[in-house]
Phi, psi and omega in degrees: 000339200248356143311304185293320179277330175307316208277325176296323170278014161280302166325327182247329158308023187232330186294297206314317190216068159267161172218087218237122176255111215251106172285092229260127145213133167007254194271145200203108350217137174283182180278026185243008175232034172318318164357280203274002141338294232258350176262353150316307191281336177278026191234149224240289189275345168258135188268123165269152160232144199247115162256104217195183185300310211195145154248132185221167197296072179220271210261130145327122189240020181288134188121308172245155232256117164261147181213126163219154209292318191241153181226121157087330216273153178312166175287286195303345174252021163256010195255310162326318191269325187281334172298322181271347133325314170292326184300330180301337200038062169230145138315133160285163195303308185317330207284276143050255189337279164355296198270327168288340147339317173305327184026080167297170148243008192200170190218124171228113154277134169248142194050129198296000143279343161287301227283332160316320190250006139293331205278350180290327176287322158313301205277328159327300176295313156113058172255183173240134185264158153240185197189115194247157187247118158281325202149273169274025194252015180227325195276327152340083161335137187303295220308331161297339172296300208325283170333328185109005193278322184262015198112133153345283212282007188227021145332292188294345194308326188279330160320273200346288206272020175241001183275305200283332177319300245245000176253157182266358171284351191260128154243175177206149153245162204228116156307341171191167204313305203295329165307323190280346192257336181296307198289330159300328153297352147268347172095041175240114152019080174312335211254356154269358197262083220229120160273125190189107200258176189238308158113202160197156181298137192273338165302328236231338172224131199221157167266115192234196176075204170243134185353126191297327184284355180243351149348113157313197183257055193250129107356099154228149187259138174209111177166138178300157190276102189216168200301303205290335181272347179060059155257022164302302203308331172303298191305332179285342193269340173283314190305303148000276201306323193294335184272351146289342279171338193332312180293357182310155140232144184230099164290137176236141183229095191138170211259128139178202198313324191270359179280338164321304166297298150336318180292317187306296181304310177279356154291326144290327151007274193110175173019023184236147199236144170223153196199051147055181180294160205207169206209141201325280187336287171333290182284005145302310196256030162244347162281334160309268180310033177243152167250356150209170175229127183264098191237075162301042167315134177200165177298097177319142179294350184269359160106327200279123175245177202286153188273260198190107182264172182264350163332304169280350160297299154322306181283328184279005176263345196244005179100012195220102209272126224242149207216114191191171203227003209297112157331139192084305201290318195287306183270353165235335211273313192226193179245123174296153198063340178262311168233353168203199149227178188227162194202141200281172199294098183114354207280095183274305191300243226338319187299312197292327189305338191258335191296309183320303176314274180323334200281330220237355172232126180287334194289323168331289186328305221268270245277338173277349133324301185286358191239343179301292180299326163304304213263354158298308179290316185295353199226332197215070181254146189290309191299334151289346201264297158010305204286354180258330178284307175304331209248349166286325174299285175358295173307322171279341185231019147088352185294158136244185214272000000 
């Protein structure tokens, strides 16, 4: 008899600390989010479930458990059903229903347009949400949703997301120190409010190939072509570099409204490549060959800017010394003098001189190569950062750690 009550009070101490976190994103997962893949796939003590609207033809998701609301049904009446719900700021009943299927202990949303629309779903369940801030869904001026500038559907956002600041079961996280000041500056709760950065795995990137420092003078850009990555001001910083320079190149790797133009401008140029939208492998083997990665970031008129990208971690984990302007990344993302440089936002002299530096003294190159992967692993390992997130999950959801 008294087997039988150890092994049954074992059975429920084992019920007592499941652990399970339903991870919300629209769409699940484009190739531009590996992020939240791969900080899914690093969690030791929690069962992540990735939950959302639809699965679509993007990021491999083997390892992990997907649950989603709609299979099949047309497009325009999912749109339709999310519209009249969303006018309600409720869930629909199916979506409800998914995730509780599920028996979270937690709610995690990436970016604060999920976490509006996880919290009917939180608060129906009586779960407690997190909510992680990426960039534009905190850094945007309210006033640009408000107005119709991000869309229809994201008019209500800044009401929302001062609806969900104000419940005490909603916590955030902030990718980096600039993110946490942005959100405080929108008016979400400092004392709720946690820096936790995601890092990347550093085994998925090495310094290979030949030595950076015997590397030609080529330049890469990795980033969608879009207003907030500059990369016009690169191309102006190329036009520069190139009267210095003749033998410089420059890749641009990725997609979006601006490549048209950009494509026009580098064609009077000269030495410049374009090579479409890309893919993790890809953009491993365009890091080989680069001798330095340029991420001229800057503040969008709509306000919205970079978090901490991870690009650049990547490119100094792989050897390859990093020259940006981003936020979060120019002040968290590398060590200045050391494993890159940093530059203020627009700053064209500035850029071209560090570019010029790394491009043209191999001993620079080479010594900021060997330090780029030492200060990633000690500062930005995806799996310490996990182990933290995870004892933060602990906290939001009443466990102990």
């Amino acid at each position: 008899m008294m087997e039988i009550k150890r092994v049954a009070a074992r059975e429920q101490e084992a019920i007592n600390d499941r652990r399970v976190v339903a991870i919300c994103r629209t769409q699940i997962l484009p190739l531009s989010e590996t992020f939240v893949r791969d900080q899914a796939l690093a969690l030791r003590r929690w069962q992540p479930v990735l939950v959302g609207e639809r699965q679509i033809d993007g990021l491999s998701l083997d390892g992990l458990e997907v649950a989603t609301r709609y299979r099949g049904a047309p497009r325009f009446f999912q749109r339709l059903e999310g519209a009249v719900w969303r006018q309600f700021n409720r869930a629909a009943p199916g979506f409800v229903t998914l995730i509780q299927q599920q028996r979270p202990n937690l709610i995690h949303a990436h970016f604060g347009f999920d976490g509006v629309e996880a919290w009917p779903v939180a608060e129906r369940l009586g779960v407690p949400l997190l909510v992680t801030l990426h960039g534009s869904d905190i850094t945007t001026h309210m006033r640009w949703f408000a107005e119709g500038r991000a869309g229809r559907r994201w008019k209500a956002y800044p009401s929302r997301l001062a609806r969900l600041a104000a419940q005490p079961s909603v916590s955030f996280v902030a990718i980096s120190e600039n993110i946490r000041e942005a959100a405080i500056a929108a008016g979400l709760p400092r004392e709720r409010i946690f820096v936790q950065p995601i890092g990347i795995d550093t085994r998925r990137f090495l310094r290979k190939g030949v030595p950076v420092g015997q590397r030609p003078p080529t330049i890469l850009f990795l980033g969608r072509l879009v207003e907030k990555k500059g990369a016009s001001y690169l191309l102006d910083a190329f036009e520069a570099l190139r009267r210095q320079l003749p033998e410089a190149r420059l890749v641009i790797a990725g997609d979006g409204p601006e490549r048209s133009a950009l494509s026009v401008r580098a064609e009077a140029i000269g030495g410049v490549r374009f090579v479409g939208a890309f893919s993790r492998e890809q953009a491993q083997a365009l890091l080989v060959e680069a001798r330095v990665l340029c991420l001229p970031s800057i503040t969008a008129e709509s306000g919205d800017a970079e978090g901490l990208p991870l690009v650049i971690l990547e490119a100094q984990a792989s050897g390859v010394p990093v020259v940006t302007s981003a936020r979060g990344g120019a002040t968290e993302g590398i060590i200045d003098g050391e494993t890159g440089y940093a530059f203020a936002e627009r700053d064209v002299e500035t850029m071209v001189d560090r570019l010029a530096r790394l491009l043209t003294d191999d001993a620079l190159a080479e010594r900021f190569s060997a330090a780029g992967p030492v200060f990633v692993a000690q500062s930005h390992e995806l799996r310490r950062h996990t182990a933290a997130l995870e004892t933060l999950y602990d906290r939001v959801a009443g466990f102990r750690a």
